[in-house]
N, C-alpha and C positions, 0 to 999 in steps of 0.2 A: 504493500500500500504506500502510497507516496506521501513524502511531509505534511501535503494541503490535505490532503483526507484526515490525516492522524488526528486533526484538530476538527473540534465538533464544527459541521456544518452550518450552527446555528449563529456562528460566530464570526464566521467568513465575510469580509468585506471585501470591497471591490478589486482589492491587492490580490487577495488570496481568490476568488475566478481567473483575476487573468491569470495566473501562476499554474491552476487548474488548468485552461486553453493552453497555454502554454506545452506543458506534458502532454497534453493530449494530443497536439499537433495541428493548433487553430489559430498559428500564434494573428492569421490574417483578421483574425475576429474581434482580437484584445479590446480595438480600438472604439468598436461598434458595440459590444455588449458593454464592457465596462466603463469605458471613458465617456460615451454619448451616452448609453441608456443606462449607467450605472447598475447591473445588476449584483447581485451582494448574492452570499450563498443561500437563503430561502428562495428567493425570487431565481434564482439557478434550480434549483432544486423542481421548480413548478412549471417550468418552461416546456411546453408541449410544442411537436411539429408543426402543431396548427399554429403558434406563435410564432415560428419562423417562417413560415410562409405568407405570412399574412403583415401589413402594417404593425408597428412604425420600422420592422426588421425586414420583412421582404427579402430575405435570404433566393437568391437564383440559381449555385449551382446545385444543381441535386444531388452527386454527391457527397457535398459539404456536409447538408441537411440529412443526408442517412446517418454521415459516421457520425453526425453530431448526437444524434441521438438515440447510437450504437451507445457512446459512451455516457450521456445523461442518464440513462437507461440504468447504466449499470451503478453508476451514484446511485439510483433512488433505490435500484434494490439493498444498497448497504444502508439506507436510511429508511426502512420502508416504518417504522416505530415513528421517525417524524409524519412524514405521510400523514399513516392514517391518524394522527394526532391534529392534524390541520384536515382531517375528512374528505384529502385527492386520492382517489382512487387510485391505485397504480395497475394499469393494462400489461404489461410487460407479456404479453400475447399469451394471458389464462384469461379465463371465466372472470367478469365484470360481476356481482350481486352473488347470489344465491338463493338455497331454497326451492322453490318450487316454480320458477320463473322461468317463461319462455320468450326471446328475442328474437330478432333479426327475419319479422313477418313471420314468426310462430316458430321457425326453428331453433330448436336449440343454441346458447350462446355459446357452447361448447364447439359443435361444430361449425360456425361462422368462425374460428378463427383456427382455422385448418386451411379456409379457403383465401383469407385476408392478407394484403400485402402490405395495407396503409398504416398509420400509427393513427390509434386515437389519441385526441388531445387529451393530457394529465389532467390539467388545471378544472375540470370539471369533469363530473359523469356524462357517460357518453354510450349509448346503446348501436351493437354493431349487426348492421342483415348482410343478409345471404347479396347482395351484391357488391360489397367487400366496402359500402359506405358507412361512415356513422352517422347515429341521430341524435342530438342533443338529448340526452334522458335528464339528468338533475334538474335540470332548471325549468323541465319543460311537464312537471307534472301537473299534470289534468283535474280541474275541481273538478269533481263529479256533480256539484251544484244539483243534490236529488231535488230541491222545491223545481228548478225549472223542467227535470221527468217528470213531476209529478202537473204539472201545467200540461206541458206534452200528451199525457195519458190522460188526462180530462178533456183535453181539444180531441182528440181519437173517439174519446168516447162519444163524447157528443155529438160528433160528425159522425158516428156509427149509428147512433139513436135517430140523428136528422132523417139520415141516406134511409133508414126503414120507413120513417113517415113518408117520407118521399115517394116512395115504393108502392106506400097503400093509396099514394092519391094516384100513381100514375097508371096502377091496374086497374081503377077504376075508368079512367080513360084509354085503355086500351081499344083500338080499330078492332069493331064487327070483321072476324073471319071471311064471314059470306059475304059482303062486303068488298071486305080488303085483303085478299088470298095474299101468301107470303111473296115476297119480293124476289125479283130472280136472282140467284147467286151459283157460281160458278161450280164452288166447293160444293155446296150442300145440293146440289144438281147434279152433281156427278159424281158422291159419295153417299149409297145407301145409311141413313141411320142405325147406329147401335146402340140398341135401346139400355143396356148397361154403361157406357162411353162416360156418362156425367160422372156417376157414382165413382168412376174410376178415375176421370179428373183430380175429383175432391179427394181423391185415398193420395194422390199428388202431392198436393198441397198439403195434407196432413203432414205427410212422412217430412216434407218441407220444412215445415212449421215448428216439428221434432228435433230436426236436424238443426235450427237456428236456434231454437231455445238452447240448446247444448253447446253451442258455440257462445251465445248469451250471457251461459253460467259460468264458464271458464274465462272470459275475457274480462281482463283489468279493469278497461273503459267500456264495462257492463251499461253506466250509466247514462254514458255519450251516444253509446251504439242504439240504444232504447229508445232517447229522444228523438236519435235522428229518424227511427223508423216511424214513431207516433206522427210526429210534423212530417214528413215525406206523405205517407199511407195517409194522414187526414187530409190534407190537400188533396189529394189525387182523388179519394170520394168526394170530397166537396167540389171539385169539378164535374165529377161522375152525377153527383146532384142537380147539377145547374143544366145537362146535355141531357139528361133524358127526362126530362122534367118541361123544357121546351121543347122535344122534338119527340111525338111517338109516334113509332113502325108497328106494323103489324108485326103477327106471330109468325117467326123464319120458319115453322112447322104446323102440318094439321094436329099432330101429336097431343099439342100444347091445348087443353082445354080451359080458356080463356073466355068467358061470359064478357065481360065487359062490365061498363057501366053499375058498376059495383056488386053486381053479382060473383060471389067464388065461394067457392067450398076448401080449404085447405086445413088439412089434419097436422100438427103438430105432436110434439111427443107427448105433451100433459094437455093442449084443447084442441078444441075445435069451433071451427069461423065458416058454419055456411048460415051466414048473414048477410041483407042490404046496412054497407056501412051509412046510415043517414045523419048519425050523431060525430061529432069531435070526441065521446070517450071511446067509441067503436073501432075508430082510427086508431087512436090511440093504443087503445087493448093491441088492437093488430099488429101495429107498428112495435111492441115490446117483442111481441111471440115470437116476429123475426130479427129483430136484434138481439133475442137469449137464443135462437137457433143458430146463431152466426150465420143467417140468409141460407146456411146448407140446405141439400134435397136430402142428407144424410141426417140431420135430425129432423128430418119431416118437412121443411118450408120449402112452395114453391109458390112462383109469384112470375104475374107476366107482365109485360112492357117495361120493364127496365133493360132495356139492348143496349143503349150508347153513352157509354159501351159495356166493354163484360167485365164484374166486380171479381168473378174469379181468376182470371187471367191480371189483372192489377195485383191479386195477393198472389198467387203462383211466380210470378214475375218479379215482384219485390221483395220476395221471400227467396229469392234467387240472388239475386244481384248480393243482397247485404251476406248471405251464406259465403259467396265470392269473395266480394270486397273483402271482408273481416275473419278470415282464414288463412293458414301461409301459404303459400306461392307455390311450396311443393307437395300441399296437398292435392294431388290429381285427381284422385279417386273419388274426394268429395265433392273439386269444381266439376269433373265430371258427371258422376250423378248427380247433381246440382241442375245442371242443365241440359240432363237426360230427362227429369223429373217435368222441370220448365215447360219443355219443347212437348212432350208427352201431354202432361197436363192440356196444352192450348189444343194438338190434336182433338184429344176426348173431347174439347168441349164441343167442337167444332164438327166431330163423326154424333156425337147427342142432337145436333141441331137445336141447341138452345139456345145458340149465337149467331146471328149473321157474322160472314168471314172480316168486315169488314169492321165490326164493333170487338172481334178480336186484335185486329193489326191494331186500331186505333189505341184499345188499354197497353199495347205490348208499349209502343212508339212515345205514348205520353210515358210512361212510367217508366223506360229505360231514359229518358232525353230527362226527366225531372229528376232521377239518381244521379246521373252523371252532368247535368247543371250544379246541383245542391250540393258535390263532392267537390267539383272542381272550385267552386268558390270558397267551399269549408279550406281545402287545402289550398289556396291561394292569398297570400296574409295583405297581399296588397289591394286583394276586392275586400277583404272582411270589414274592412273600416271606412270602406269608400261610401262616398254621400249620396252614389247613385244606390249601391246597396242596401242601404236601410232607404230609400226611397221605394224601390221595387222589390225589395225582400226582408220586408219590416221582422218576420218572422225569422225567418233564417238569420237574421244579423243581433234578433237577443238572443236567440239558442247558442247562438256559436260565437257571441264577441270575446269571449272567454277563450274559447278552445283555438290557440295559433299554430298551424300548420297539421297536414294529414295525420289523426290518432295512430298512434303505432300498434300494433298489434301484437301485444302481451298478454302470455297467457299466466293462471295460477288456481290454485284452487279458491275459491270462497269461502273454504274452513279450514279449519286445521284440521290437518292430515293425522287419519290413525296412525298408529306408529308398524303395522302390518305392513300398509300402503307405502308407508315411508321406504322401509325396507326394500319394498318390492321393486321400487323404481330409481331407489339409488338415492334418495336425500333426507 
């Protein structure tokens, strides 16, 4: 060990780095760390490659910046007790945190730095993915701000509660059959109906809905992910409200037995409604039965003239994208059956003839283009704050003024781990 190490590092002034640079073979640097930027031995001590590359050091030959912190490197391992006394992490290319933590888009941080070439920066925590980047972690921790999910899940409900009432006035208005035969379409023209097709839609969407709650429960920003679904899903029906409310088609099938004019007879799992709705609590009652059935034909409700567009192709579809979105990158198996389930689902709905083809494109088309708007501005820090933003996305801009840049995708348990479990998986 050389003379400037023997002596505690805490004590090191600007003599004793260059003396340090010196031995080490930087003598080109003496003049820029310690005479210009004075650094003393702490401040040596915490000097990440992100500080040499970056302002007021700007360091250019590369590699200066490797062997520089070939040997920084190995300083802090002989100091690693100051370190974590000042709370820098040291990377020195192991595992960042612990426990039961998954990084770098869900995979393991164990194996991100197998594949990694770069140095993360010391001077703060710093989480490493699978394309050998780091992400700011310390600084960048997430409120979970549960009162504004819990606003979220009341706007979803409500807009859930609405979209039913909505439903019982618009069946009422649904176009005389005899009347108004269904409309031509290509699809359903040229594809016989299967009369099972719906049911098997909706076992879709179930498996779906399965598959995302479990991604849900494991995910860090369980909180973030929640909200954005309730505001994403509650818009999307609250336009779904507005379009088929002004606009009713006839029935795309004869199948479909549809009175009209407020005649219907629909059996649910605990009533039944073969009544003229003439009163507002009639509506009402009715409007509950299919927002406790969740609109399913699987707990019993069906209901006609709400086409434009299709509400289950909205949740097949959203319940897709976010399953995607907020999983790692090399999960295949799940984005794949993800969007084997997706694609499936909008078939069946479409061999059921419960949808014209055209009130399916339309739920797929709004609802992929409002994920992928609402994403791209969450992870974009310079629309978040912009004045057109909170002008045109009043909603999106309180949900997420808080939350700067794409949520990372951390995984962990939500309790403590039996100690069985523990064992089993190595932590």
């Amino acid at each position: 060990m050389s003379s400037s190490t023997q002596l505690n590092i805490r004590q090191w002034t600007t003599k004793h780095v260059a003396k340090w640079l010196k031995e080490e073979g930087f003598c080109h640097y003496v003049d820029l760390l310690c005479n210009k930027h004075r650094l003393d031995g702490m401040s040596l001590l915490t000097l990440s490659e992100y500080d040499l590359r970056s302002p007021p050091l700007e360091l250019k030959v590369l590699g200066d910046i490797k062997r520089l912190m070939v040997s920084l490197r190995k300083l802090q391992k002989q100091n690693l007790d100051i370190l974590e006394e000042l709370g820098v992490p040291f990377d020195g290319h192991s595992p960042q945190g612990g426990g039961g933590d998954w990084h770098c888009n869900g995979d393991s941080s164990r194996e991100c730095d197998n594949s990694n070439t770069d140095t993360a920066p010391v001077g703060e925590q710093y989480l490493q993915y699978t394309n050998g980047k780091y992400k700011h972690g310390g600084s960048r921790r997430l409120d979970p701000e549960y009162w504004k999910t819990a606003l979220s899940a009341i706007y979803v409900v409500f807009v859930f509660g609405f979209t039913s009432f909505v439903m019982v006035i618009v069946h009422e208005r649904v176009p005389d059959m005899r009347t108004y035969p269904p409309l031509p379409d290509i699809f359903l023209d040229s594809v016989p109906r299967i009369p099972w097709a719906f049911a098997m839609a909706e076992a879709c969407g179930v498996i779906l809905c399965n598959i995302w709650l479990l991604v849900l429960l494991l995910h860090k920003h369980r909180s973030v992910l929640l909200r954005r679904l309730c505001s994403l899903m509650g818009t999307v029906f609250m336009l779904r409200c507005i379009t088929m409310f002004v606009t009713s088609l006839s029935v795309p099938g004869q199948h479909l037995q549809c009175s009209g004019k407020g005649k219907i007879s629909i059996v649910t799992l605990n009533f039944s409604f073969p009544e003229i709705y003439g009163d507002m609590w009639a509506k009402l009652h009715r409007a509950l039965a299919i927002w406790s059935g969740f609109g399913m034909s699987l707990t019993g409700v069906h209901t006609c003239g709400d086409y434009m567009f299709s509400g289950h192709t909205v949740v097949i579809t959203m319940l897709n994208f976010f399953v995607t979105e907020y999983t790692p990158r090399g999960w295949n198996f799940i984005h794949t059956l993800s969007w084997v389930l997706n694609l499936f689902g909008i078939f069946f709905i479409l061999a059921a003839h419960e949808h014209y083809s055209i009130d399916v494109f339309i739920a797929f088309y709004i609802t992929t283009r409002l994920f992928l708007y609402y994403h791209t501005l969450a992870n974009t820090r310079a629309y978040q704050q912009s004045r057109r933003a909170r002008i045109w996305f009043p909603m999106f801009s309180f949900f997420e003024c808080n939350v700067n840049g794409p949520v990372p995708n951390e995984y962990g348990w939500p309790f403590s781990k039996p100690a069985m479990i523990r064992r089993m998986i190595g932590y």
